[in-house]
C-alpha positions as CSV (number, residue, x, y, z in Angstrom):
1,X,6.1,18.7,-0.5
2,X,6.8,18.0,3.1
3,X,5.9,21.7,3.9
4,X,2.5,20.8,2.6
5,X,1.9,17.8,4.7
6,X,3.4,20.0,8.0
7,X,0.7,22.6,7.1
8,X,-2.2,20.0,6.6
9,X,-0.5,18.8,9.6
10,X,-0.5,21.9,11.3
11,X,-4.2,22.7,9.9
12,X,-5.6,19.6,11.8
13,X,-4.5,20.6,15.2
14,X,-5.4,24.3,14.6
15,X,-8.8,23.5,14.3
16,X,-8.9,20.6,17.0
17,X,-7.5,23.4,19.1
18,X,-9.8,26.1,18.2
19,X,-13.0,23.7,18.4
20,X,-12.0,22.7,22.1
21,X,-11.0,26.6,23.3
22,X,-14.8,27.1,21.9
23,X,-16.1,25.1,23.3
24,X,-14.5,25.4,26.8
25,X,-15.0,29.1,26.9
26,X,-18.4,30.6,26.0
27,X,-16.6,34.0,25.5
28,X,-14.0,32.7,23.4
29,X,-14.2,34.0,20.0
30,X,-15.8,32.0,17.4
31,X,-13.0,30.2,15.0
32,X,-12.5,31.4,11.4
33,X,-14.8,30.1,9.2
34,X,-12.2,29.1,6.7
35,X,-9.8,27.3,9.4
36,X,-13.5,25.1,10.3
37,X,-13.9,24.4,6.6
38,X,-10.5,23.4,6.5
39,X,-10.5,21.2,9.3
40,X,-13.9,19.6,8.0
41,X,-12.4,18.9,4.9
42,X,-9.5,16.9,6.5
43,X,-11.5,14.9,8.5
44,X,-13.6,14.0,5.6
45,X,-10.5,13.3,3.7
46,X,-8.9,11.4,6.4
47,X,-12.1,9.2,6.9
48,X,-11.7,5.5,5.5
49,X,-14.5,4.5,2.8
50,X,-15.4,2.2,0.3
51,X,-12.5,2.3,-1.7
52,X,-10.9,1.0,2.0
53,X,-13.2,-1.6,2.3
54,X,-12.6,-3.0,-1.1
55,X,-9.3,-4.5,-0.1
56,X,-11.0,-6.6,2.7
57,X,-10.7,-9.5,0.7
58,X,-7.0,-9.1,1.2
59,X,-7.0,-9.6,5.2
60,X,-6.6,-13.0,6.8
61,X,-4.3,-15.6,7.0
62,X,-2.5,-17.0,3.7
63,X,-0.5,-19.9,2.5
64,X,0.9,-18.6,-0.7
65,X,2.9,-20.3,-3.8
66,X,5.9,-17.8,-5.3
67,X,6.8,-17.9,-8.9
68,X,9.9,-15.8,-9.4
69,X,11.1,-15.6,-13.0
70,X,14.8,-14.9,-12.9
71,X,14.5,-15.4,-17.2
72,X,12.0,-14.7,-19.2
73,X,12.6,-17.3,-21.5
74,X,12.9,-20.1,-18.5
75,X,10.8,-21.9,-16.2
76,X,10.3,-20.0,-12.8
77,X,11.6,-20.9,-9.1
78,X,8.8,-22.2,-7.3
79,X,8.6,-22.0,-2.9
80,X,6.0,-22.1,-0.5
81,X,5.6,-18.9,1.8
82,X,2.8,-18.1,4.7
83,X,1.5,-14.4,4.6
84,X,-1.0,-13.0,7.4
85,X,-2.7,-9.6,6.6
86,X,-4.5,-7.6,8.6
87,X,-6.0,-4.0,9.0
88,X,-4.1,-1.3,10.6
89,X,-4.4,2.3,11.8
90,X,-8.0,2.0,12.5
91,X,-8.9,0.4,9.0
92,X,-6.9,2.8,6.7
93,X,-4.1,0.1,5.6
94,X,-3.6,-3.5,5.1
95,X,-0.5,-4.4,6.6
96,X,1.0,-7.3,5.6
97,X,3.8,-9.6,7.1
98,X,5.2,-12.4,4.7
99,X,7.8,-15.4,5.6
100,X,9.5,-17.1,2.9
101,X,12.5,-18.2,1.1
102,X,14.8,-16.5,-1.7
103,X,18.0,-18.6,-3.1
104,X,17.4,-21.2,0.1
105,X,17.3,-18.4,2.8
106,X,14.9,-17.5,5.0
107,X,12.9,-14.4,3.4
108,X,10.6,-11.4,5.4
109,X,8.5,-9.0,4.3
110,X,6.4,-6.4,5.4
111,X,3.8,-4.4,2.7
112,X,1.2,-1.6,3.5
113,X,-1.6,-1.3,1.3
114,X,-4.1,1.6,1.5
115,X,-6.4,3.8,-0.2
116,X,-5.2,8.0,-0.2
117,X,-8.4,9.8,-0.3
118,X,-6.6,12.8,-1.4
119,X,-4.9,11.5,-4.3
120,X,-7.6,8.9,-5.4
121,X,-5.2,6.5,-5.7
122,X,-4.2,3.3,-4.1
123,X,-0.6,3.6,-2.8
124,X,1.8,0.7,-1.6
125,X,4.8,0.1,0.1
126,X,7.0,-2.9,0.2
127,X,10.3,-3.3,2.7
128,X,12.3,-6.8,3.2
129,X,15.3,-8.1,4.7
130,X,17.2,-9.0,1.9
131,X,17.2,-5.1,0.7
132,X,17.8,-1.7,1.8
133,X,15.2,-0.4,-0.9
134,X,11.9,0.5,-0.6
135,X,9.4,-0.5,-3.6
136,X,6.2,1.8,-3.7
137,X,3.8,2.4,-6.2
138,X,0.6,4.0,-6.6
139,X,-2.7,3.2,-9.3
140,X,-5.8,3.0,-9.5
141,X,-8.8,-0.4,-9.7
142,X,-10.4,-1.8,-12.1
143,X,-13.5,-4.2,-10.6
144,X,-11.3,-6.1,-8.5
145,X,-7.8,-5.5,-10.7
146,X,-5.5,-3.4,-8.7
147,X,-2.7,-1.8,-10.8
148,X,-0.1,0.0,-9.2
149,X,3.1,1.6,-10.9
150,X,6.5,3.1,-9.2
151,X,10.0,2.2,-9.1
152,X,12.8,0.9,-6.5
153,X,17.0,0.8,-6.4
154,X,17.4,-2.5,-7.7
155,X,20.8,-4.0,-5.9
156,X,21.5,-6.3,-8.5
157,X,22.0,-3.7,-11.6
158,X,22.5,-0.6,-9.6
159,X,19.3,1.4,-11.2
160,X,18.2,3.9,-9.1
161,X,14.8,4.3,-10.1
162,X,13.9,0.4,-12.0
163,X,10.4,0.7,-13.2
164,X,7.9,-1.6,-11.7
165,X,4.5,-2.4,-12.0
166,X,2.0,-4.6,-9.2
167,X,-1.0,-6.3,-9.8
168,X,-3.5,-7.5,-7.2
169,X,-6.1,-9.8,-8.6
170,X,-8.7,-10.3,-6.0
171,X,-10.2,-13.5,-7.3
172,X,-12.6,-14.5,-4.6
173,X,-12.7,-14.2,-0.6
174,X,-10.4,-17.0,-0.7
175,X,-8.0,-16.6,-2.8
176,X,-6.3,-13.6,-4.5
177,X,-2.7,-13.6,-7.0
178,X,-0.3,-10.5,-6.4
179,X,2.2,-9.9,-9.7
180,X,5.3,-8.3,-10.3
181,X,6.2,-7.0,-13.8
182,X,9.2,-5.3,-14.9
183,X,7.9,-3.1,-17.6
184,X,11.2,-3.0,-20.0
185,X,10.7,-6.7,-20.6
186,X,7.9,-6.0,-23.0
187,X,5.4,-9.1,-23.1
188,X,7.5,-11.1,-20.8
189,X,7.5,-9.0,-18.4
190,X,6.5,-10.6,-15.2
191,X,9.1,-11.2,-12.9
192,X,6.8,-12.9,-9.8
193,X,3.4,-14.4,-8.9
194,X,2.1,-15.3,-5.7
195,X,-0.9,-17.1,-5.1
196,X,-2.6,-16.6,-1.8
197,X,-5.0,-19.4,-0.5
198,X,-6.6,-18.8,2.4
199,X,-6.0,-21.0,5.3
């Protein structure tokens, strides 16, 4: 797969290269009409649209609530955290950086959120200091529902790829909830809930 993304890679500079030769050179020959296709396809691909702007609800500055659920059966840990959101890469991702508390210690995050034109799917990433892992996962919306699914090494058991699912509920400018569910747990199965309100 990362051959592909060298050529797409590749394909983009081609054609930027081509256009400008062209341009600079009336004699130049003209480019190949599939490389220009090509190139106008990635540029349309790589464009940010509505699917983008959906998640602007998401940007801002947050106080946020965390639930963790450590056992289904039990009442969850409850801490404050602060969250501020914003766009990045000229509007393509929502990049998020979260400070909180786990057990009593200090707790950062950092989250992209985006929109892969390619795919049609939303994709996430999520990277803190407590863990060497990386939790991504990748779905689709549903009015203003975002459901992703992927996996992550969880430290704790030793699984390599734990099943996980994410939820964003974009409630209102104002406020939105983000859920974590560990799928084996059947109907218990959520593991976190954060509650952002905007400040």
């Amino acid at each position: 797969m990362k051959h592909v993304g060298y050529i797409c890679s590749g394909l983009v500079l081609a054609g930027t290269l081509i256009t400008s030769l062209a341009l600079a050179d009336d004699k130049a020959a003209k480019p190949d009409p599939k490389t220009e296709e090509a190139f106008k396809k990635a540029q349309e691909a790589s464009t940010p649209g509505p699917a983008h702007k959906a998640l602007q609800p998401l940007v801002g500055d947050w106080n946020a609530e965390v639930k963790m659920w450590m056992e289904p059966d039990k009442p969850p840990t409850v801490s404050r955290a602060t969250a501020k959101s914003t766009w990045t890469l000229k509007d393509r991702f929502v990049q998020q950086e979260f400070n909180g508390e786990f057990m009593g210690q200090p707790f950062r995050g950092l989250s992209f959120l985006g929109y892969d034109n390619v795919r049609q799917q939303y994709r996430s990433v999520w990277l803190d200091d407590m863990s060497t892992s990386m939790v991504t996962g990748d779905g689709e919306a549903a009015g203003k529902v975002i459901t992703l699914e992927g996996t992550y090494a969880c430290a704790m058991t030793g699984e390599k790829h734990k099943p996980a699912k994410q939820i964003y509920r974009i409630l209102s400018n104002d406020k939105h909830i983000f859920e974590m569910h560990d799928p084996t747990l059947g109907d218990k199965s959520k593991t976190m809930e954060i509650t952002y309100t905007r400040k």
